[in-house]
C-alpha positions as CSV (number, residue, x, y, z in Angstrom):
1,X,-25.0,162.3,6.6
2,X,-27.6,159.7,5.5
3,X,-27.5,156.4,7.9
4,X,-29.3,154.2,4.9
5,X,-25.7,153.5,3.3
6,X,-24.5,152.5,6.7
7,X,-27.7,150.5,7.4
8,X,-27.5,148.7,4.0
9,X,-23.6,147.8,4.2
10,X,-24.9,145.8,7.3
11,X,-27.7,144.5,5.7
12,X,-25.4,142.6,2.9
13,X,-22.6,142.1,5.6
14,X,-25.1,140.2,7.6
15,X,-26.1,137.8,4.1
16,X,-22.5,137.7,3.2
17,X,-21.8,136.0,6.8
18,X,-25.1,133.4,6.6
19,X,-24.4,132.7,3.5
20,X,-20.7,131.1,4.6
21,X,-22.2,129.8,7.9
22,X,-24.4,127.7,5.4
23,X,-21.7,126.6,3.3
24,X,-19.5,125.7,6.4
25,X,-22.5,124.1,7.6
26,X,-23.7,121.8,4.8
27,X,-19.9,120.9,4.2
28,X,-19.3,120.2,8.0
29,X,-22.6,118.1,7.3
30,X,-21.3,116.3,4.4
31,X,-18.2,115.3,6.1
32,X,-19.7,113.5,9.2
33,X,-21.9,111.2,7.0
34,X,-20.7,107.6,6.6
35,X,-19.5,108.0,3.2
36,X,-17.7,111.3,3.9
37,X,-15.8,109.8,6.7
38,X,-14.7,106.8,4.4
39,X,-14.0,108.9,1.5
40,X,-11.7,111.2,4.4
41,X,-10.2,108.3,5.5
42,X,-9.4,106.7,1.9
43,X,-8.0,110.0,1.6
44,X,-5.5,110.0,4.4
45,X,-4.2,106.5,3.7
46,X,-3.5,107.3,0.0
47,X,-1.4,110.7,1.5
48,X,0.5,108.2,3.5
49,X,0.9,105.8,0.9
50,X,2.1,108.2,-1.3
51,X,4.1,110.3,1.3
52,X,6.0,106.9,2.1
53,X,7.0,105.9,-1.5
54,X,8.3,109.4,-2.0
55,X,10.4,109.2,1.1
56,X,11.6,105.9,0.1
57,X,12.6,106.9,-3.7
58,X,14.4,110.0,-2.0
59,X,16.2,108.3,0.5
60,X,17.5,105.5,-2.1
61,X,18.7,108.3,-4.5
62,X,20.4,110.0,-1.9
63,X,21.8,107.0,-0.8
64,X,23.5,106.7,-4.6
65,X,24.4,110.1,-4.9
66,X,26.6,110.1,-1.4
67,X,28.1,106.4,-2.4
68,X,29.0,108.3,-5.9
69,X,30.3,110.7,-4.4
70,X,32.5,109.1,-2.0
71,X,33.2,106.4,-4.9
72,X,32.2,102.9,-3.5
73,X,30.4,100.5,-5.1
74,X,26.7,100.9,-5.3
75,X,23.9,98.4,-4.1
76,X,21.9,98.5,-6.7
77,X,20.5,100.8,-9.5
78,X,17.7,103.3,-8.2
79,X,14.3,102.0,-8.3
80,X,12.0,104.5,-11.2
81,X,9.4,106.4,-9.6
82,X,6.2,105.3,-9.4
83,X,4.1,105.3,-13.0
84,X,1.6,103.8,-15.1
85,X,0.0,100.9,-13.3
86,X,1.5,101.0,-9.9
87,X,0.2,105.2,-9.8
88,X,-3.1,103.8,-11.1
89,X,-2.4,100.9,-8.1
90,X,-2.3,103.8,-5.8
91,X,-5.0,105.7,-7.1
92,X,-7.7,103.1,-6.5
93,X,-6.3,102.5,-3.0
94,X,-5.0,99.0,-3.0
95,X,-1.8,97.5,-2.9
């Protein structure tokens, strides 16, 4: 048996794994500057943003299906989802 297969298949394991580690790195690096934490946090408000308006069109809708359903009068007509220039509102992150 030849140990120089075994040897290199350690060899490129070895690269392979500092490779990532440099990658992880240079990202973890990138995210801890100034404008990757503002860019993170831009981020996470937009999710909520956006997670809030969809919870709020789905609860209204709901809220018409189960008052069609049990046949009283309904508030008032659903409100569309968000297009055009409120999405583009909520893409630049203001409100």
């Amino acid at each position: 048996m030849n140990p120089v297969p075994g040897r290199a298949a350690m060899f490129v394991a070895g690269v392979g794994v500092g490779v990532y580690g440099m990658v992880k790195a240079r990202r973890a690096q990138e995210a801890l500057t100034p404008d990757g934490l503002r860019d993170r946090g831009r981020a996470l408000a937009l999710g909520a943003r956006m997670l809030r308006d969809e919870a709020a069109q789905a609860r209204t809708d709901k809220e018409h299906q189960l008052r069609e359903r049990l046949g009283l009068a309904p508030l008032a007509p659903p409100t569309p989802a968000l297009t055009g220039p409120q999405h583009a509102q909520i893409e630049r992150g203001t409100d």
